[in-house]
N, C-alpha and C positions, 0 to 999 in steps of 0.2 A: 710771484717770481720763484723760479725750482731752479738750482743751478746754471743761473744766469739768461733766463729765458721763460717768457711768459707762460704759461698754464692754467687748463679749466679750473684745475683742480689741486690739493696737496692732500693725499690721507694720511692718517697718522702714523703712516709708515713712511713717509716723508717722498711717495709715487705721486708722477703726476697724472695719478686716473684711483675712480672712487673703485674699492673695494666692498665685500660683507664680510671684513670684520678677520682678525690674524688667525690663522692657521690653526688647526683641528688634530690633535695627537688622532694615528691612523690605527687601528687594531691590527692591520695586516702586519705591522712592524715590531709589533710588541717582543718581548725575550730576548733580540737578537742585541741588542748593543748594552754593555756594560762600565761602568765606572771601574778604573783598576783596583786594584788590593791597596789597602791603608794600615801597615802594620803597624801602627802607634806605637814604636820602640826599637831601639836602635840594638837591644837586647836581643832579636832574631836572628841576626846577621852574625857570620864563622867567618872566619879566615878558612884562607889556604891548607894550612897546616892542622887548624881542626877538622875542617872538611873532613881530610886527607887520614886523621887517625879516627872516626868517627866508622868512615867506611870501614878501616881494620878493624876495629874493634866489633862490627856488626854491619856484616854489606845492605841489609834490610833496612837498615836508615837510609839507603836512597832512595825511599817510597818521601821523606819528608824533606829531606836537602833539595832544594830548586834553584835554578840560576833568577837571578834578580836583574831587573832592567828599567828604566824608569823612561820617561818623556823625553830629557834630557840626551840621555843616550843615543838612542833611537834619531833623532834630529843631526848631530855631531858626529855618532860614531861610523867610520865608512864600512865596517860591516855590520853592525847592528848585535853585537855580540855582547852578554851580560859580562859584568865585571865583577859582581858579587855572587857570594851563595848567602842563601836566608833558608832557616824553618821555617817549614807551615805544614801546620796540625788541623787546617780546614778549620771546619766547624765541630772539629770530633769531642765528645766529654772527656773530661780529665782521665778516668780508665784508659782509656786507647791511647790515650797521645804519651801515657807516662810509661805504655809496653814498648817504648823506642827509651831507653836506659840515657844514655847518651845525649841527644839531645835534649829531651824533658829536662835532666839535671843541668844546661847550660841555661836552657830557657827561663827556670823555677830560678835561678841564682842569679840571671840579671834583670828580669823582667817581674817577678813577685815585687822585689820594693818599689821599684818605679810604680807599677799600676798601682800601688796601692793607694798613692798620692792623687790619683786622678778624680775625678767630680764624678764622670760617669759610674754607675754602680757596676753595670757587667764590665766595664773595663778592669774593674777593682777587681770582681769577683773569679772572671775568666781573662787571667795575665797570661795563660798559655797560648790565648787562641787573639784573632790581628783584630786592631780596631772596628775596621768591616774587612772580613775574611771572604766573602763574596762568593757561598758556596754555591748558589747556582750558576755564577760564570764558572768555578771550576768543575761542575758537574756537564757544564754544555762541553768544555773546552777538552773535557776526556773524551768526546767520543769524535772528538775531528784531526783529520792528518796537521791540518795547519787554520790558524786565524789572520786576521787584519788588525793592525794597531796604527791610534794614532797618537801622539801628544797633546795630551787637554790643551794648552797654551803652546801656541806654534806660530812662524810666520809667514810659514807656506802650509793649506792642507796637503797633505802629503801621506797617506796609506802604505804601511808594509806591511808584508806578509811576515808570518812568526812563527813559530815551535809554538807548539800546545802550552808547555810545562814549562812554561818561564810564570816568576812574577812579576806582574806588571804594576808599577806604581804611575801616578800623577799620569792614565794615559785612557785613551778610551779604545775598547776591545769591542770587534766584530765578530761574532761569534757564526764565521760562517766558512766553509770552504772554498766558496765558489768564486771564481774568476771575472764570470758577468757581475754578479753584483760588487768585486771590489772597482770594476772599469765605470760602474754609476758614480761610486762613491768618489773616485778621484776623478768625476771630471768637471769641466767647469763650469757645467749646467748645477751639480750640487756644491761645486765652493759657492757661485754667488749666491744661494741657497742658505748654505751655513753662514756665511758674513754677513747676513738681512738680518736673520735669527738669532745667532746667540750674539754672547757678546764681547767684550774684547779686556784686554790686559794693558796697559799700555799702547801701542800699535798693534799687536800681534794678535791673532784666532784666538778668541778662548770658545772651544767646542762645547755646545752645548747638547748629548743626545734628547734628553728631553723637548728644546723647540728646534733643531734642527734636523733629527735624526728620526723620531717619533711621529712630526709631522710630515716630513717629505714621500712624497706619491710617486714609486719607484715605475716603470714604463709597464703597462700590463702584461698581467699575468706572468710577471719577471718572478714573482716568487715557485708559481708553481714548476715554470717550466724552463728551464736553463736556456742560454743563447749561446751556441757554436760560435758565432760571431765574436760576440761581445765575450765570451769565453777568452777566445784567441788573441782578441787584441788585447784585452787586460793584461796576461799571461808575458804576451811581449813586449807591453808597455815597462812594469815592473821588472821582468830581468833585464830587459837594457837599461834600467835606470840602475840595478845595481851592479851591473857589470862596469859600470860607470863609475861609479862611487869608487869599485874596488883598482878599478885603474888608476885615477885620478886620488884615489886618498881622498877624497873627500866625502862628508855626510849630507845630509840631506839638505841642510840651509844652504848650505856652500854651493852644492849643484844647482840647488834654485834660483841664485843669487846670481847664476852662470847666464840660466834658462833665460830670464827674465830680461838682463843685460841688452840693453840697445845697441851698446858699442860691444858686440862679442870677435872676438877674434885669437887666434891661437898665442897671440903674445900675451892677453889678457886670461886667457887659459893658463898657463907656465905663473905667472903672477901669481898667479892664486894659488894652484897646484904644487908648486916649486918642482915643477918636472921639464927633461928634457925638452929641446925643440917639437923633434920629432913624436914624444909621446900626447903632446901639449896638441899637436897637430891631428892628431888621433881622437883627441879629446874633446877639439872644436868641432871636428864631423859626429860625433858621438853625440854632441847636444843638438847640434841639427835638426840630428836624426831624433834626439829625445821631443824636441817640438813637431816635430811633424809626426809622430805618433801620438803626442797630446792632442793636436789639430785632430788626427784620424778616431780618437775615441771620443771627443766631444761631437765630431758629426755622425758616428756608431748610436753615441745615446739621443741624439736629437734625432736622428731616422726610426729610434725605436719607440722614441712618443708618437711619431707621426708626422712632424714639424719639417718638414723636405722643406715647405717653402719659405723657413724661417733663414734670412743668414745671416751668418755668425760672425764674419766680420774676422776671423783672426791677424790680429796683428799688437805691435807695438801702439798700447792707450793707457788714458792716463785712468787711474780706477779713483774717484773723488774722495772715495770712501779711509783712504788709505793718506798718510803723513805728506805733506806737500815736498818735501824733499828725498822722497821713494815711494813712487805712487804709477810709474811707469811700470807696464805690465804685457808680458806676449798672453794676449787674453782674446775674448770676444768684446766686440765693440760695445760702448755703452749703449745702442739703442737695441742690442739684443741680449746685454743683460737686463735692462728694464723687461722687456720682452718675454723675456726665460721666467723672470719672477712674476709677471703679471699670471701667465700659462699655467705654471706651477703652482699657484696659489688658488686657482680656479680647479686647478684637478685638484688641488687638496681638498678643497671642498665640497668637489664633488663625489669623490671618495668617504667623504666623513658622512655625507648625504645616504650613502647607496649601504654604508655600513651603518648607520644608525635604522634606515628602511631593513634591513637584512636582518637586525637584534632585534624588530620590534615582534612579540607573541601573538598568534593569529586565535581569533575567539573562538572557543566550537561553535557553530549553529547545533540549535537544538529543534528538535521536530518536524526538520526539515532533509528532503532526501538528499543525496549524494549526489553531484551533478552526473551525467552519465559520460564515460571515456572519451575521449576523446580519440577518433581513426589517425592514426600517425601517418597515414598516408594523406589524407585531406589537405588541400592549401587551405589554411581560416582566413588569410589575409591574402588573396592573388592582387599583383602588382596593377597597378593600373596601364589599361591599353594607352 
């Protein structure tokens, strides 16, 4: 018995159909998603007013001053805007990071005694520089107009776009610019993806990149080559959702909380919002219209594996996986999330297949000639009459 109904089968992914065995981290994915910055000390972080004299004193310390933004924020706040300024000295040796006068001396005076107390030895030794300072997410993250973030623990996945030169804490970072791949990421062929795989906090997402991010089999040859398409809808998916936000005042939980809503309606909108009628009214067609552009880029990514004649089902269901008392969801149907995960787990490993064939070293022959060319005009395989 699987959720109230007979079955061949249960794998230990608790499907009711036999698999070979849980998902294959893919090479093709590798560098692109990171764990945020961990500055182990609350010694990094200026105010306002130090900021502010740090610049006079030396406008070149805004190579190390950066706005700070955590998980937290990003979920809550309806523009998405840092609240803090923090140091970071990267990974640089004490030489470089002490040619910034000003901060090194704020750093050195509240962060030396603290580290010193700590277990770790390089925490103890290098108190200038973050618990994991993460320099090659900030080496990826220099050379792009904009990235994708999400919050490690979350209770909608939920992607935005970001400034390079923010630090990011407690959040997971897409090191990418492109608009088709963040329209993958946030649709709901990779939430029930990520909700299979990693694992959770209470009720809520805890994103894992390693088994959710690492193994998922992105729609062919998506890396190499951009989608106009999927380009496009990404692009409008995310600015109406935050022109929404900024309307409505509200963050990202909140809108989702909207999205979701079975009983949605523009007095339930004001409720929330504490906005006018008419604005309120503004707002209910604004989520609408946010659902049916979700609808349009889960059938964008499911056209781009191939899957036309999978369907999706959207609508108002119950997702089992989620608290019995908020477990309603404007999703794809359960039998085309089972569906989505079977498909997906099958190209995972067929991809882990075709890349472990592709790494494997070919032996020289020895004393043996060289096959001869082959005519490029030749059919070697003509079709059958």
């Amino acid at each position: 018995m699987l959720d109230g109904g007979d079955v061949p089968i249960i794998s230990p992914f608790l499907e009711p159909y036999s698999d070979s065995g849980p998902p294959m981290v893919l090479g093709a994915n590798a560098g692109l998603m990171y764990e945020g910055y961990k500055p182990l000390g609350d010694g990094f972080f200026v105010s306002e007013m130090e900021r502010a004299a740090l610049l006079r004193s030396a406008p070149e310390n805004a190579d190390v001053l950066r706005p700070f933004i955590n998980g937290q924020e990003v979920n809550t706040c309806p523009d998405q805007r840092p609240s803090k300024t923090i140091i970071y000295f990267r990974a640089w040796p004490i030489e470089r990071a002490r040619a910034y006068e000003g901060p090194f001396a704020l750093v050195e005076e509240r962060m030396r005694p603290f580290r010193a107390s700590q277990n770790r030895a390089s925490n103890r030794d290098r108190w200038w520089i973050y618990g994991e300072a993460r320099p090659a997410l900030s080496e990826r993250l220099a050379r792009l107009p904009r990235c994708f973030t999400l919050a490690r623990t979350t209770k909608y996945l939920s992607l935005s776009a970001s400034a390079t030169n923010y630090v990011f804490a407690d959040m997971k970072v897409l090191t990418t610019d492109r608009w088709d791949l963040y329209a993958v990421m946030q649709s709901t062929l990779h939430e029930v993806w990520a909700r299979k795989y990693s694992g959770s906090l209470e009720t809520r997402l805890r994103y894992s990149g390693s088994k959710c991010f690492d193994t998922f089999a992105f729609p062919d040859d998506l890396w190499q080559t951009a989608s106009p398409a999927l380009v496009a809808i990404g692009e409008q998916y995310h600015e109406h959702r935050k022109s929404l936000m900024l309307s409505l005042w509200l963050g990202l939980t909140d809108v989702y909380n909207l999205f979701h809503a079975r009983d949605l309606s523009p007095v339930k909108v004001a409720k929330v919002s504490k906005k006018p009628a008419e604005e309120s009214e503004r707002g209910y067609q604004g989520l609408l219209e946010l659902r049916r552009l979700h609808r349009e880029i889960d059938i964008a990514i499911r056209d781009a594996y191939g899957w036309q004649n999978l369907d999706l089902g959207h609508d108002f269901h119950d997702v089992e996986t989620l608290p019995e008392d908020d477990r309603v969801r404007y999703t794809i149907s359960p039998d085309a999330r089972k569906e989505v995960l079977r498909r997906l787990l099958a190209l995972n490993h067929a991809r882990a297949e075709a890349e472990k064939a592709a790494a494997k070293p070919t032996k020289p022959t020895r004393g043996k000639k060289a096959p001869a060319p082959v005519d490029e005009h030749v059919e070697m395989f003509p079709e059958e009459s």
